[in-house]
C-alpha positions in Angstrom: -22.1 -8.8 -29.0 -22.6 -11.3 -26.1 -22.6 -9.3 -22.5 -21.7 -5.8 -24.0 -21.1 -4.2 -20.6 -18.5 -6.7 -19.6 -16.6 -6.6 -23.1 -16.9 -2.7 -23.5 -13.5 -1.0 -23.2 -12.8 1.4 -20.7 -10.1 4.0 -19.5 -8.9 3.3 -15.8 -6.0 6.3 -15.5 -3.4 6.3 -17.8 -4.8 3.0 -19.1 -7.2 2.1 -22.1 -8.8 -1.5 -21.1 -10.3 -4.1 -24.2 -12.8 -5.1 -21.7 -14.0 -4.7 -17.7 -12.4 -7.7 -16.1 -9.9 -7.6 -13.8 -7.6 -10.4 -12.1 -8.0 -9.6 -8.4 -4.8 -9.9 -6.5 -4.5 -13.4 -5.4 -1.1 -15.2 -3.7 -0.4 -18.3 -5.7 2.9 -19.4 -3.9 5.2 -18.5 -6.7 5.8 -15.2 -5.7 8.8 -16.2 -4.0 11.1 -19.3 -4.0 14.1 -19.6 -6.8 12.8 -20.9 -9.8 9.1 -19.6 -9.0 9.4 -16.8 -11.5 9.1 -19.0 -14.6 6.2 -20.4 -12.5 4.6 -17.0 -12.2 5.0 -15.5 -15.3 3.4 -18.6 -17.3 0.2 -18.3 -15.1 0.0 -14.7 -15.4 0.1 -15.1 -18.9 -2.2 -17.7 -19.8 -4.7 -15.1 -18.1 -3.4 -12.8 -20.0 -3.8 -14.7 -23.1 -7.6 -15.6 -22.1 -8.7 -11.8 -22.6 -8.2 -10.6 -18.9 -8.6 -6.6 -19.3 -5.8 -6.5 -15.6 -4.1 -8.5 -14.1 -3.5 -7.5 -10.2 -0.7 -10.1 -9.3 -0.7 -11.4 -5.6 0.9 -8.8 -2.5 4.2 -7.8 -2.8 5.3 -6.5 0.6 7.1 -2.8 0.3 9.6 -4.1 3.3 10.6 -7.1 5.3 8.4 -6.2 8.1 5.8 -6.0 6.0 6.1 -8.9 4.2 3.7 -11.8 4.7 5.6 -14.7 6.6 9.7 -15.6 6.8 11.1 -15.2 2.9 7.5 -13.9 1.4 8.2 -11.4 -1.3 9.2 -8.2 -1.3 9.8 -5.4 -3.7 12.4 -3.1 -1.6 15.8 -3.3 -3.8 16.9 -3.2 -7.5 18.6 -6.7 -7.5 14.7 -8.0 -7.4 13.8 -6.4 -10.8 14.9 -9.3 -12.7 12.2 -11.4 -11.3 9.7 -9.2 -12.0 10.7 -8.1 -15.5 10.2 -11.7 -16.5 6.3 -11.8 -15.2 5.6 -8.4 -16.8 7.3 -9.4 -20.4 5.0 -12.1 -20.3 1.9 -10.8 -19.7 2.9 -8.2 -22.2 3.9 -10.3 -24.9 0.2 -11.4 -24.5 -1.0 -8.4 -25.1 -1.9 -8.0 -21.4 -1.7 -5.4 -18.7 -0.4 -5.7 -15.0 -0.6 -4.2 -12.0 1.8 -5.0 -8.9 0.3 -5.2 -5.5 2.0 -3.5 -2.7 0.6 -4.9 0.7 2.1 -4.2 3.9 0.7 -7.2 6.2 1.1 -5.3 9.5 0.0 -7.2 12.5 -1.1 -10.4 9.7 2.5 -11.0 9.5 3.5 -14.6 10.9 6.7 -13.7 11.7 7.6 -12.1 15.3 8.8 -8.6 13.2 5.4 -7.6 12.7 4.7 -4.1 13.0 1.4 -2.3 13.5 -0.1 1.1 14.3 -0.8 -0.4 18.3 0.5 -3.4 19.6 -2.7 -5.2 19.2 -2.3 -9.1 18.3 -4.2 -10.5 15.7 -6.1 -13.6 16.4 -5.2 -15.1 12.9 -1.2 -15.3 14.2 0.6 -15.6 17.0 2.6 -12.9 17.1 2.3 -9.7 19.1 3.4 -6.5 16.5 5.4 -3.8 17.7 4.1 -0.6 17.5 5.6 2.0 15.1 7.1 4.6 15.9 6.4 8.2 14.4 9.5 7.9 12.4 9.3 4.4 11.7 5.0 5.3 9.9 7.5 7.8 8.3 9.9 5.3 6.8 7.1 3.2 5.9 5.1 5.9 3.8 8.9 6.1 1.9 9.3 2.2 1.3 6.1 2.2 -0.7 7.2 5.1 -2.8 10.3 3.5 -3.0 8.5 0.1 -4.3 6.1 1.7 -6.9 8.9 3.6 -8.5 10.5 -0.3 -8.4 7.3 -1.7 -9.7 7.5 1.1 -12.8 11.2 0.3 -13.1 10.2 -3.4 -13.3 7.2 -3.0 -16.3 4.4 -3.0 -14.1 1.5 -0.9 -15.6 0.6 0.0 -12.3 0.0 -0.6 -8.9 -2.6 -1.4 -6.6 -2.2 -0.3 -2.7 -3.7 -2.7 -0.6 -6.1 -0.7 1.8 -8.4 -3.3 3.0 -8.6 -6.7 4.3 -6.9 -6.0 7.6 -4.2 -5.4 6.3 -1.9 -2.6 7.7 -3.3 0.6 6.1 -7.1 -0.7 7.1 -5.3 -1.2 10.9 -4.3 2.3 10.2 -8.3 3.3 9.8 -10.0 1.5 12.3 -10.2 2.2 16.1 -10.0 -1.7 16.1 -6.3 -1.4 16.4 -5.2 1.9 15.8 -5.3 2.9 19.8 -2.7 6.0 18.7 -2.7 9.5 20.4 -0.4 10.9 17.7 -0.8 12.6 14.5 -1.3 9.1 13.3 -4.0 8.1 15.5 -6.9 9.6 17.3 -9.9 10.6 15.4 -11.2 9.4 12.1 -8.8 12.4 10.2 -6.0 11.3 12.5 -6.3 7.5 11.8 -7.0 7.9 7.4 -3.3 10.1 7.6 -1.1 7.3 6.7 -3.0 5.6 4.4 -3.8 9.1 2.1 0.2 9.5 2.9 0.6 6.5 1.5 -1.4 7.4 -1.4 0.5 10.9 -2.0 3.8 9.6 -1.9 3.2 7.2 -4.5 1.4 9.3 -7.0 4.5 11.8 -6.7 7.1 8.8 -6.9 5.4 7.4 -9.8 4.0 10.6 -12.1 1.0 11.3 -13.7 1.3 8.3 -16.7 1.2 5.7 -14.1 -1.9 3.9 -12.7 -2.5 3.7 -9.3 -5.4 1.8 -7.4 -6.4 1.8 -3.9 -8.7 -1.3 -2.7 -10.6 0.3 -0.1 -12.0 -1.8 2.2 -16.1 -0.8 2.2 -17.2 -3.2 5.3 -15.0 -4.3 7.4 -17.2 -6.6 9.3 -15.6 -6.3 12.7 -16.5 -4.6 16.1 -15.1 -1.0 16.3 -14.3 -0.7 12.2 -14.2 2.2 10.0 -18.4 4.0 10.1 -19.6 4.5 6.4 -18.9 8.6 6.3 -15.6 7.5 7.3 -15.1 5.5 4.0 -16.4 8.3 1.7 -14.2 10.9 3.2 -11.1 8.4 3.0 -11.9 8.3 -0.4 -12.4 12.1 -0.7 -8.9 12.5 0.0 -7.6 9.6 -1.7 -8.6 11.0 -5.4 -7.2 14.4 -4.5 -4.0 13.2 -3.6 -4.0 11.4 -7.2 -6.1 7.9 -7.2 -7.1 6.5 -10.5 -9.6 3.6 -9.2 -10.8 2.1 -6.3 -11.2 -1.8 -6.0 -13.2 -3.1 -3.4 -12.5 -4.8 -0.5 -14.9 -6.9 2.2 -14.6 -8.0 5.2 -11.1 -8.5 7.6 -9.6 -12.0 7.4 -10.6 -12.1 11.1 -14.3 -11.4 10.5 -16.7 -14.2 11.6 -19.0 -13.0 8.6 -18.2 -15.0 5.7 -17.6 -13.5 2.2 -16.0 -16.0 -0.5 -17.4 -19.6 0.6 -19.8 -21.1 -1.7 -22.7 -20.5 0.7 -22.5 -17.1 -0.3 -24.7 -15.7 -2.8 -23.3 -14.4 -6.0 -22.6 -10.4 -5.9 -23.7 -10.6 -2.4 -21.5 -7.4 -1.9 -22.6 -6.2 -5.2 -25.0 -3.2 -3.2 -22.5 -1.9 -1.0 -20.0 -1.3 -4.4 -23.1 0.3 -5.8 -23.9 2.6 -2.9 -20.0 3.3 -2.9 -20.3 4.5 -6.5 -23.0 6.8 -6.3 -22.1 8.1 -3.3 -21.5 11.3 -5.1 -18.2 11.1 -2.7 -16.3 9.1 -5.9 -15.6 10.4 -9.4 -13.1 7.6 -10.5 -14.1 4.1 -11.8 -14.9 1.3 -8.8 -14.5 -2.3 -9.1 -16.8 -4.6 -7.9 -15.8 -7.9 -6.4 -16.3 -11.2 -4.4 -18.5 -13.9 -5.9 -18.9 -12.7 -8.9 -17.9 -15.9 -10.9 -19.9 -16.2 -14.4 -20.1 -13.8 -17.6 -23.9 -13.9 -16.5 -23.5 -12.2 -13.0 -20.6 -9.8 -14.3 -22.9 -8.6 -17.0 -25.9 -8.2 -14.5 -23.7 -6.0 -12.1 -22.1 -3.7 -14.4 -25.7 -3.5 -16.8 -27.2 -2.6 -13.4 -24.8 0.4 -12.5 -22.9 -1.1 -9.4 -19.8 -0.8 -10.2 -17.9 0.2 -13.8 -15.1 -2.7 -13.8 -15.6 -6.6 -11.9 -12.9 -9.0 -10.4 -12.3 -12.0 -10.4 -9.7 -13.9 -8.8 -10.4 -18.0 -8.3 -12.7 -17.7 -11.3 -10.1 -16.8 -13.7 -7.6 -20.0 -11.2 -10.8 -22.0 -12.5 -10.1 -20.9 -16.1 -8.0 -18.7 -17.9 -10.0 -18.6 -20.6 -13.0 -17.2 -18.7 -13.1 -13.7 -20.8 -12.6 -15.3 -24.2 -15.1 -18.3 -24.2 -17.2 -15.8 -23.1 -16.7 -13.1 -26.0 -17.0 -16.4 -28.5 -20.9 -16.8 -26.9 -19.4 -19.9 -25.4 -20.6 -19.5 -21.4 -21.3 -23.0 -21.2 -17.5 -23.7 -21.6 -16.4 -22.1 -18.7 -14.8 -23.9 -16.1 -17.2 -22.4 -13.1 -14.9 -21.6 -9.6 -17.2 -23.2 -7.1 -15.6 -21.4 -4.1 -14.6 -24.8 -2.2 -11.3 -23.2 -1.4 -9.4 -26.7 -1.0 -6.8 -26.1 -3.7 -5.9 -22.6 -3.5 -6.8 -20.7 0.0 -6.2 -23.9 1.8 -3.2 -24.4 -0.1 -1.6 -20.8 0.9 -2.4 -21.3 4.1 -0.4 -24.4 4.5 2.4 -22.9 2.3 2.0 -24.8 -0.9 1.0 -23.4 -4.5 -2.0 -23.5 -5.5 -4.3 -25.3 -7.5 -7.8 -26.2 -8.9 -9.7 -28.8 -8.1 -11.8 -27.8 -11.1 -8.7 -27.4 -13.4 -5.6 -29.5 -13.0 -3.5 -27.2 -15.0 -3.7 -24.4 -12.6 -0.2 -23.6 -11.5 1.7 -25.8 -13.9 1.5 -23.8 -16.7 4.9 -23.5 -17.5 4.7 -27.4 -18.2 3.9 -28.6 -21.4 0.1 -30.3 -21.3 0.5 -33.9 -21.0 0.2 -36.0 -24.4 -3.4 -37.0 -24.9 -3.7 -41.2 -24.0 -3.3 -43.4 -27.1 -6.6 -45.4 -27.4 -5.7 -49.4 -27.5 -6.4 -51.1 -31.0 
């Protein structure tokens, strides 16, 4: 069998997996917007239908402060299950799995509600969070309960809380921008309370038979971030509390260190997921990501021991058929992500869907392909 690490099947929780590739969470644009659903659940599928072992679909915020921008999605109230029960019956009549993202943007929000653990701006936006309040972290903890059970409700297989990136749980952990005195704040046991809160409530919201992932963020590549014995005793408590698997996360969107860009070597990060593994800190299965973007370089990482799963999020934008060409011995078929960015980070940023420079169909799969051009006689 062609690259029999990366096809192996594995168990992650609840779950048995036909292979070790995940989607990685990525925002495409259609995760709001009327009309988007349709839009989402054909390009889920399509990934689905291409072998993916997961699909993590893009963050889903667990309120409205949370939430990403003005009208970005959010998973808070029953009337949204509809939505969502069309994107998981499509993966699923693929034969797929997915997992919903909850992410809480905290002081990332571009929108003047943003809430945070101090009321330290963020350089990426120009709003100034509030701080919460003890009652208000309290709340918080309860809306992503209340959004997993949601996400359950909804046929998700799972969820994945987002931990890293900057995003609010990783403001939570680093002194960065968690200036608290509280129980919330303070030292390194003080600061990892909400995020292992987090962790708790959901596990007990959602039951054993239920997966749940944290992406832990492993470097966060910014002045007066979480120290290394920090991240293994975060993790510690996260698997006690009831953590199936922990995806990987590098690097804060406001780091000057670049991670993704094409200048970056392939499984640059690969070591750190690899020290993280056999850490003798972590007993569940880890995912390995960033720049891992051909069959070649998955195999290689997981044959090596750095991590038990991969993801892959532009590669599989690149092609949807990544994991199957790649069972069929077919590597050379692949449409390779060459990490320019232009059609799908840039895209998001400006608040357009995504794309591909590399493949055109990316984000229009709920269109028929266009009829191949009749030759002239």
């Amino acid at each position: 069998m062609p690259y029999p690490h990366l096809l192996s099947p594995v168990t992650l929780g609840p779950l048995s997996l036909p292979n070790r590739v995940v989607m990685g969470s990525m925002h495409t644009g259609f995760e709001e917007g009327r009309g988007n659903a349709e839009r989402l659940a054909a390009f889920l599928a399509a990934r689905a239908r291409g072998g993916v072992g997961l699909i993590v679909t893009g963050g889903i915020a667990p309120n409205r402060a949370g939430s990403l921008k003005p009208f970005a999605a959010t998973l808070a109230r029953r009337s949204q299950l509809a939505r969502h029960r069309r994107v998981t019956a499509a993966v699923h009549a693929e034969g797929g799995r997915v997992c919903l993202q909850l992410l809480h943007a905290g002081r990332y929000a571009y929108h003047p509600l943003a809430v945070a653990p101090s009321p330290v701006k963020a350089p990426i936006t120009p709003f100034k969070p509030f701080a919460l309040s003890d009652r208000a972290v309290e709340r918080t903890v309860a809306d992503f309960a209340r959004a997993a059970v949601l996400a359950r409700e909804a046929g998700y297989d799972g969820v994945e809380i987002m931990g890293s990136e900057g995003y609010l749980l990783n403001q939570f952990l680093a002194p960065r921008t968690n200036r608290r005195t509280d129980r919330w704040g303070g030292d390194a046991a003080g600061r990892r309370r909400f995020p292992v809160a987090v962790a708790r409530a959901v596990r007990e919201a959602v039951g054993p038979d239920f997966l749940v992932i944290f992406r832990v963020s492993l470097l966060d590549l910014v002045p007066d971030g979480s120290l290394w014995p920090e991240v293994l005793d975060l993790a510690r408590a996260l698997q006690e509390v009831g953590v199936d698997a922990f995806n990987t996360g590098i690097g804060w969107h406001e780091a000057r260190v670049p991670t993704i860009v094409g200048g970056v070597p392939r499984a640059a990060f690969a070591w750190v997921t690899e020290r993280f593994r056999k850490s003798g800190a972590v007993s569940v299965p880890v995912i390995a990501s960033n720049r891992i973007n051909t069959p070649e370089v998955a195999e290689a990482v997981l044959a090596a021991g750095q991590a038990d799963l991969v993801s892959l999020a532009r590669p599989l934008l690149a092609d949807p058929d990544f994991v199957a060409k790649a069972a069929a011995g077919r590597p050379e078929a692949i449409d390779t992500c060459v990490a320019c960015n232009q059609a799908c980070l840039d895209r998001v940023f400006e608040n357009r869907p995504v794309g591909c420079i590399v493949n055109p169909r990316a984000g229009r799969e709920h269109r028929p392909p266009p009829a191949p051009a009749r030759r002239p006689r």
